[in-house]
C-alpha positions as CSV (number, residue, x, y, z in Angstrom):
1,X,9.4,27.9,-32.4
2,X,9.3,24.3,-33.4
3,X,12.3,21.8,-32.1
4,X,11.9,18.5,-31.5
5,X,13.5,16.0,-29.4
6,X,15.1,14.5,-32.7
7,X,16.7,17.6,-33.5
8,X,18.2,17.9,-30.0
9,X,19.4,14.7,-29.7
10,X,20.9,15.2,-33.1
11,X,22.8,18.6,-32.2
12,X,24.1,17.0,-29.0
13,X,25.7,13.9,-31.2
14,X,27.3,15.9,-33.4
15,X,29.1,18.4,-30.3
16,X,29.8,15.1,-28.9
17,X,31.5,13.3,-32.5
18,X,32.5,16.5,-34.5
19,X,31.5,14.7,-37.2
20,X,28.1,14.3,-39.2
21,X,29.5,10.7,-40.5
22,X,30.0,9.0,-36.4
23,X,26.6,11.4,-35.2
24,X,24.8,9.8,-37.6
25,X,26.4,6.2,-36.5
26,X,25.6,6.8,-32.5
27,X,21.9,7.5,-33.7
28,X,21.7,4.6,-36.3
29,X,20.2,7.1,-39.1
30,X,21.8,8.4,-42.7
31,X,24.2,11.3,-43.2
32,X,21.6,12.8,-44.6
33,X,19.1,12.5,-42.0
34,X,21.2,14.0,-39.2
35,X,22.4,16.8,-41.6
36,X,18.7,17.5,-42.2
37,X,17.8,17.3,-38.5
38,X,20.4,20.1,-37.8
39,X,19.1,22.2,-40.6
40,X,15.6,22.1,-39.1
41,X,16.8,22.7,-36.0
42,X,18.9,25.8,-37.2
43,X,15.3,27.2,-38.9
44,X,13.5,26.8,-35.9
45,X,15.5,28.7,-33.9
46,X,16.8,31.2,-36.6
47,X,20.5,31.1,-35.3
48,X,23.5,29.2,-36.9
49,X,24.4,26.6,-34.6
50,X,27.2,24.6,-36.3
51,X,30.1,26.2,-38.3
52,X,31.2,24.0,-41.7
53,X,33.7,23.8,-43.9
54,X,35.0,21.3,-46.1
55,X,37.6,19.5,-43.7
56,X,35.5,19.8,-40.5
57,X,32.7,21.0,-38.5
58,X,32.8,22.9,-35.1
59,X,30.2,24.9,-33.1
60,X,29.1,28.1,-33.4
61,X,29.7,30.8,-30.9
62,X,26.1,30.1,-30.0
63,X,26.1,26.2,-30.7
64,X,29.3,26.7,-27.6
65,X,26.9,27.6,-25.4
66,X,23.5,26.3,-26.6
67,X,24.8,23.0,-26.2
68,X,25.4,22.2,-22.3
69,X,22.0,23.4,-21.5
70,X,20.8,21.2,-24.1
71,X,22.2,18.2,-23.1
72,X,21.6,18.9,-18.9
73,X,17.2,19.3,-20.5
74,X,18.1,16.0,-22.4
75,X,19.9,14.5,-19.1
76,X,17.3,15.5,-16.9
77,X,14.2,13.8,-19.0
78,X,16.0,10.6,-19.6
79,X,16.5,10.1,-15.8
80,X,12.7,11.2,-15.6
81,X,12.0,8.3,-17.8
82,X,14.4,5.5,-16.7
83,X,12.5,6.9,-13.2
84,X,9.3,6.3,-15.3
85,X,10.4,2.9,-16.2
86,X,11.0,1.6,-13.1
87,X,7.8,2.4,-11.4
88,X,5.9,0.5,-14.4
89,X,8.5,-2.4,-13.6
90,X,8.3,-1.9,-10.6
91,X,12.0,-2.3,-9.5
92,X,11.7,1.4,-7.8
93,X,7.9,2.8,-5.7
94,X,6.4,3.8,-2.5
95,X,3.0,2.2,-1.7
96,X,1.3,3.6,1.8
97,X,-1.0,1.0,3.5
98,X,-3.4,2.1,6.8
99,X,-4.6,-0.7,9.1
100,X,-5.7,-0.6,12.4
101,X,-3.2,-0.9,15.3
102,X,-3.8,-4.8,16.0
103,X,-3.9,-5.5,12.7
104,X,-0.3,-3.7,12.1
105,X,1.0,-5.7,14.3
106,X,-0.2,-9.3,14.0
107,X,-1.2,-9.0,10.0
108,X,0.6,-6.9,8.3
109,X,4.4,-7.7,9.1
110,X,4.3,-10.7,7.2
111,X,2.6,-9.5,4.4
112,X,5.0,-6.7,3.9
113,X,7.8,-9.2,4.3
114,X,6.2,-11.5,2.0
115,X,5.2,-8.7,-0.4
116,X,9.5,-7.6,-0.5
117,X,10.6,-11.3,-1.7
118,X,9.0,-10.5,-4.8
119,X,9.5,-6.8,-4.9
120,X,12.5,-5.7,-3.1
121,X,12.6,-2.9,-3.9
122,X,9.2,-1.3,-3.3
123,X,9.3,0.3,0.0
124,X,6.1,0.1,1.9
125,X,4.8,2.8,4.7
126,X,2.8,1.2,7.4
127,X,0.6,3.7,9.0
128,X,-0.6,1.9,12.1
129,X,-4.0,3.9,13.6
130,X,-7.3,3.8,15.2
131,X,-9.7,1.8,12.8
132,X,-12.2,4.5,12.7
133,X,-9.6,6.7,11.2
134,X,-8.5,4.7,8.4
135,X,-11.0,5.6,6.2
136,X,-10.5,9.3,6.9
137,X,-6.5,9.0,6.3
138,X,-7.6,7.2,2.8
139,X,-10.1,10.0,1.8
140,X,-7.5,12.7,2.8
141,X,-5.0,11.3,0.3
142,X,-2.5,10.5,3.2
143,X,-2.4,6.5,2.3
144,X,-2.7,5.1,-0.9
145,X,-4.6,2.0,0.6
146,X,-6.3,1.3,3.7
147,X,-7.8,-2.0,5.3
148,X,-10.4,-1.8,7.9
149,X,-13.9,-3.5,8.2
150,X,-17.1,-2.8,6.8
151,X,-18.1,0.8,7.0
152,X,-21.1,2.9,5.2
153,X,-21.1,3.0,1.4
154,X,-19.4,6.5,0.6
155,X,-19.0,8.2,-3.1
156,X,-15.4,8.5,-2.9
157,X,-14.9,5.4,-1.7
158,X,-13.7,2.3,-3.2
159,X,-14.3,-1.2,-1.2
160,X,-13.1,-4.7,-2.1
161,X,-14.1,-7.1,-0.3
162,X,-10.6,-8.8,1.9
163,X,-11.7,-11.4,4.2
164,X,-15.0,-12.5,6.2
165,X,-14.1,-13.7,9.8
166,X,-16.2,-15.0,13.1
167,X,-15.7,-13.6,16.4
168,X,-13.1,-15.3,19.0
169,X,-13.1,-15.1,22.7
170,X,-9.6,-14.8,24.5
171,X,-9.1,-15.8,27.9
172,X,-5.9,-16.7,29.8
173,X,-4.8,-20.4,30.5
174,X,-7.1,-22.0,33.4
175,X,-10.0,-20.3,32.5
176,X,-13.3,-21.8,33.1
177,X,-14.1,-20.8,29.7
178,X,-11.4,-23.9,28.8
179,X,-13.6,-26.6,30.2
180,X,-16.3,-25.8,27.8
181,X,-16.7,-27.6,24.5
182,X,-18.5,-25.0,22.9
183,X,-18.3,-21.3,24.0
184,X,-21.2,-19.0,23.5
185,X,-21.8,-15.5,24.2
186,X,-24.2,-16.2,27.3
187,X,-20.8,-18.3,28.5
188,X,-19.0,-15.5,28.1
189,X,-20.9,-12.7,29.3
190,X,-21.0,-14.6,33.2
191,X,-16.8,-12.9,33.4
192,X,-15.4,-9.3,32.8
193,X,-14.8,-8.1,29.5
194,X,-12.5,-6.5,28.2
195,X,-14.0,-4.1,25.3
196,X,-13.0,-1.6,22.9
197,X,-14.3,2.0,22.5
198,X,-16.6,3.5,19.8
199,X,-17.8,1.5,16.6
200,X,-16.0,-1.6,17.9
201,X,-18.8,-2.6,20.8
202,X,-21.6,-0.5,19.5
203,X,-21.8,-2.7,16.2
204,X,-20.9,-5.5,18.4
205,X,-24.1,-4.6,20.8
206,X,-26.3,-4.3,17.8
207,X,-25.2,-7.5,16.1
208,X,-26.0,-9.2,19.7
209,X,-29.4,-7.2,20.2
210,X,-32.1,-9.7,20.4
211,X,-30.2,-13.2,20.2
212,X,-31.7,-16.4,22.5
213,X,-30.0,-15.7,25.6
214,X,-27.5,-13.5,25.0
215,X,-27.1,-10.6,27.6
216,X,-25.8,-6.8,26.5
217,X,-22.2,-6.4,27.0
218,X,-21.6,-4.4,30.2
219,X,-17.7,-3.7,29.5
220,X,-15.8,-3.9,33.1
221,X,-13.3,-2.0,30.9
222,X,-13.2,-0.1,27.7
223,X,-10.1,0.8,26.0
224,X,-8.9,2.2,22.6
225,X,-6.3,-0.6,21.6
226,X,-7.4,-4.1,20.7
227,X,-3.0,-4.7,22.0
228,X,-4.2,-2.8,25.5
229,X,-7.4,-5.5,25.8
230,X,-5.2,-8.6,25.2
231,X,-2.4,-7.1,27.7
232,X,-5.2,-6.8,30.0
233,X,-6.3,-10.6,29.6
234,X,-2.8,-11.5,30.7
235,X,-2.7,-10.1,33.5
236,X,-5.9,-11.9,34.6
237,X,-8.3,-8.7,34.3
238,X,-11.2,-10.1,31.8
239,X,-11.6,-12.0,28.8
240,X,-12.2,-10.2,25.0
241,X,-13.8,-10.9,22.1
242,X,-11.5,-10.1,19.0
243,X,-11.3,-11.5,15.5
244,X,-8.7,-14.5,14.4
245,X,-5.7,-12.5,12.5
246,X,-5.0,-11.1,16.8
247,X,-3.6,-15.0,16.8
248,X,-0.1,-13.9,16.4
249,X,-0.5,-11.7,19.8
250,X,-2.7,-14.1,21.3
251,X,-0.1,-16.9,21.2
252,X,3.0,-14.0,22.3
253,X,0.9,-13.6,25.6
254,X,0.5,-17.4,26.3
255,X,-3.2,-16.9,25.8
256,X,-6.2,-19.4,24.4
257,X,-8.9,-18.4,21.9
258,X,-12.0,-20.2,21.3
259,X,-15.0,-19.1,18.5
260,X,-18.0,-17.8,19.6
261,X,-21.6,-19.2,19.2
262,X,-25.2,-18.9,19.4
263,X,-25.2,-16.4,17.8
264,X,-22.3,-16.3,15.2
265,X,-21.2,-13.1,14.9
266,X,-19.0,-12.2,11.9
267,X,-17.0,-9.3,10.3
268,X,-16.2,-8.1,7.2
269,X,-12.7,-6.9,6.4
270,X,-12.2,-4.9,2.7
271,X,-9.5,-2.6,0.5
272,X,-10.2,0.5,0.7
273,X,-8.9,2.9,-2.0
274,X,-10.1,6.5,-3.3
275,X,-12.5,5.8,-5.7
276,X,-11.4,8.8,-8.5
277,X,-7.4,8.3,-7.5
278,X,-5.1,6.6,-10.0
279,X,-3.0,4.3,-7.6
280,X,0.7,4.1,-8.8
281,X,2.2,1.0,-10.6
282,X,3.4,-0.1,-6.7
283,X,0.3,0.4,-5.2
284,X,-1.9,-1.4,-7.8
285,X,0.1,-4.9,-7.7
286,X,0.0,-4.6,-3.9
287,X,-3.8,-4.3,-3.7
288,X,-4.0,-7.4,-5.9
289,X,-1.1,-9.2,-3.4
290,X,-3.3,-8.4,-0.8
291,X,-6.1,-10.5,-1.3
292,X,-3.4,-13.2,-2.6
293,X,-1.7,-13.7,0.5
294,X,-4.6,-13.6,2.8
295,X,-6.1,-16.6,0.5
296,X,-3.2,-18.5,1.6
297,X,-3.5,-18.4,5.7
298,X,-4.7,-20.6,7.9
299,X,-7.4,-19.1,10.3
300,X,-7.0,-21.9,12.6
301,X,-11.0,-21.1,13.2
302,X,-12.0,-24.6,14.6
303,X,-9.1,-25.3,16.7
304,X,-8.1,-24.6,20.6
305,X,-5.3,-22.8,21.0
């Protein structure tokens, strides 16, 4: 059995017009043509779907009840399509991002909003987490993109490269920290700090290892949350080192933050995507708005706060 989607749009006109003459004007093709298409149709199914006669046409007993489930079949992928459309115009789409918790909530909330003045209506899914499990949420399929920074080359995993930024210390206002031109690590290591658990400090520690002067970190606390560290610098309990995009927080507390020298210690921030996963239309033009907006902020890197 052969039919076409010609032939099914052409049945459905003429149940709609009762007439080959107005079919064959709703689908801008000859008399001929429609009447032909109807034919094949007919052969292909070997049934008679159309009764004629000199004066008029009308359905056959089973043309009557071929035609509603053609045209709900002919519905149905038309709205799959104009569904299709959208996504490649992006007026319709879902696009799932994963960034670490501080970077949720300092970074991300106005590149979303940003992101929605040109694309309203693409809804974005924040999934705010631990940063050692953004890369696991990315290869389980549960994000369609995931920021974080620089982790071991894997197969399945695509990197681009996002930002590159320095290390900050944050201390509260009155700090003896704020007296000093030019903040180093030794400086810093003379006061509690406030540190982070896992991959955080251990890369930190190993970055650190063997630099003129600089002591290990010996945390007076260790928490999970980069927000719990800065909370704690408030009250007066330590200082932290964190990167610049916490700035947003930083300021909400009242707090200062200050680069860090001798040595400087940097991190690299990328996109992560899954390597052999097609991202939808959505997802593709947010990946390249990522690196777009974050081109446009200003770090503030030099400059007391």
């Amino acid at each position: 059995m052969d039919v076409t989607l010609r032939q099914l749009r052409a049945f459905t006109a003429l149940a709609r017009t009762g007439s080959f003459t107005r079919a064959a004007e709703s689908l801008h093709v000859t008399q001929s043509a429609l009447s032909g298409l109807i034919k094949e149709l007919e052969a292909g199914l070997g049934v008679r779907l159309v009764d004629r006669n000199t004066r008029r046409i009308q359905l056959s007993e089973i043309g009557r009840e071929f035609h509603p489930v053609v045209t709900k079949i002919l519905q149905d992928l038309d709205s799959a399509l104009e569904g299709l459309d959208s996504l490649k115009r992006l007026h319709s789409g879902i696009v799932r991002i994963a960034a670490p918790q501080l970077m949720a909530s300092t970074l991300m909330p106005a590149l979303i909003a940003r992101f929605r003045e040109t694309y309203p209506d693409v809804t974005v899914h924040l999934v705010d987490c631990a940063v050692e499990n953004v890369i696991t949420r990315i290869l389980r399929g549960e994000v369609d993109i995931g920021v974080g920074p620089q982790r071991d080359e894997l197969a399945d995993l695509g990197a681009e490269p996002l930002f590159d930024l320095p290390f900050m210390i944050v201390f509260p206002p009155g700090h003896p920290l704020e007296s000093i031109e030019r903040i180093t690590w030794a400086d810093s290591m003379r006061y509690p700090i406030i540190a982070l658990q896992g991959q955080f400090t251990n890369r930190l520690m190993l970055d650190l290892h063997g630099a003129v002067s600089t002591p290990a970190i010996r945390p007076s606390h260790e928490v999970a949350f980069m927000s719990t560290a800065l909370s704690m610098v408030s009250a007066g309990l330590g200082i932290t080192p964190c990167l610049p995009y916490a700035r947003p927080l930083v300021n909400l507390y009242g707090m200062r933050m200050r680069p860090l020298h001798d040595p400087e210690v940097r991190r690299r921030f990328f996109v992560y995507t899954r390597r052999h996963a097609s991202l939808s239309p959505a997802a593709e033009v947010f990946a390249r708005f990522l690196p777009e907006f974050v081109g446009t902020l200003e770090w503030r890197l030099d400059e007391a706060s």
